[in-house]
N, C-alpha and C positions, 0 to 999 in steps of 0.2 A: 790503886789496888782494887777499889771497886769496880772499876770496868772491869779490869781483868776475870774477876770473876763473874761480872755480866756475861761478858764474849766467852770462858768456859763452859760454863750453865748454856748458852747460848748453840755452842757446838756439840757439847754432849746431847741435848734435845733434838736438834735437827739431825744427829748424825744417825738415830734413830730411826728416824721419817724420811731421809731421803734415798733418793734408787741406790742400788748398792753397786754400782758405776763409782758415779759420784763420792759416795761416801767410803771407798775406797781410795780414792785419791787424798780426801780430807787426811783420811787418817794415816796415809805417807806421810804427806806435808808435817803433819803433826810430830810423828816418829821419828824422821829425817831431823826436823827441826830440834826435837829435844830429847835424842837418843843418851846425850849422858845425864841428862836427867831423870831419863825413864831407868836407866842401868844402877847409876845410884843413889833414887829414893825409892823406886818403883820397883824393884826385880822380883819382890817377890807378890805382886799383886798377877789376878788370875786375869787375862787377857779379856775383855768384852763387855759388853756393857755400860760402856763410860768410867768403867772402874780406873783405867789409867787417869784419864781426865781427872777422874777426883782426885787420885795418887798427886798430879801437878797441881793438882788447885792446894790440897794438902799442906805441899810445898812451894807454894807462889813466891813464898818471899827468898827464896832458893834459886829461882830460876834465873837462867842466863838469859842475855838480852835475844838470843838465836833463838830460845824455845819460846820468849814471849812474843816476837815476831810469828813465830810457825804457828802460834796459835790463833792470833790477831789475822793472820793470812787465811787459814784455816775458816774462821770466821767470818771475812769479808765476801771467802768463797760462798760460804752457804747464805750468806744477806743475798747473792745476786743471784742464785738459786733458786732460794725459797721468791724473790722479786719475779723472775724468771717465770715459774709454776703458779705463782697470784697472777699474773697475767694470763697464760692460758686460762687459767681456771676461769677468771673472769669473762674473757672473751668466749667460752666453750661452755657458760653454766649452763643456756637455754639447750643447747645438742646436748649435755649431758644429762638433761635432766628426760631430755627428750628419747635417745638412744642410748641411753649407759643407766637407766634407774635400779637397774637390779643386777648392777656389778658392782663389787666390793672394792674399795679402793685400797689401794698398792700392788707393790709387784709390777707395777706398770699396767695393770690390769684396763685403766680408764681411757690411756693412751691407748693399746690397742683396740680397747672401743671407737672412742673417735676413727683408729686407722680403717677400722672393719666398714665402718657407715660413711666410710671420704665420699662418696658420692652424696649424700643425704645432708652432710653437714654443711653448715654455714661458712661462706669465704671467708667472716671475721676472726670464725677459731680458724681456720688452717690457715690461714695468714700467722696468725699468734703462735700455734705448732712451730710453723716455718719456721717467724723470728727467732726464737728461741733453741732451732737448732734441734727440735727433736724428731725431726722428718727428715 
């Protein structure tokens, strides 16, 4: 039960911070996964914010094996994610510190920095872009 609630805690926080692509998708998997969970503990919580998440954490000990799966999946998505965007970041810290100082991060905002200065920037970070799929 403790994991469980590590990896919800886990998904509610990232689901926050990451591009909202991504964090669209999370929060199918999640839905999908544990839609008669959400129909009867959850129906009357207000949509966003992680407020569901909590609704299932709530009821952890309720849950079917299908929504602890959807969450645990949910979860594994954003570890390779968040692994994903620690890589650029690290590869890209000197170019962003160098062409991105006074852009605000999210939104994608950083990524189109880098895309703006691909001639200026380092083969390390657009290699690291590459990898990761977001060129």
């Amino acid at each position: 039960m403790k994991r469980f609630g590590i990896c919800l805690l886990m998904v509610t926080v990232v689901l926050l911070m990451v591009n909202s692509v991504r964090a669209q998708g999370l929060v199918e998997t999640v839905v999908n996964g544990c839609r008669d969970e959400l129909e009867k503990y959850c129906k009357d919580v207000t949509p966003g914010q992680g407020r569901g998440l909590a609704c299932l954490y709530a009821h952890g000990d309720k849950l079917s094996g299908r929504c602890e799966y959807a969450l645990y999946d949910a979860a594994s998505q954003l570890e390779r994610a968040v692994a994903a965007l620690s890589y650029v970041v690290n590869e890209c810290s000197s170019d962003l510190k160098q062409y991105c100082a006074g852009v605000a991060a999210g939104q994608g905002r950083l990524l189109e920095c880098i895309q703006k200065n691909d001639a200026k920037v380092s083969s390390r970070c657009k290699q690291a872009v590459k990898d990761v799929g977001l060129k």
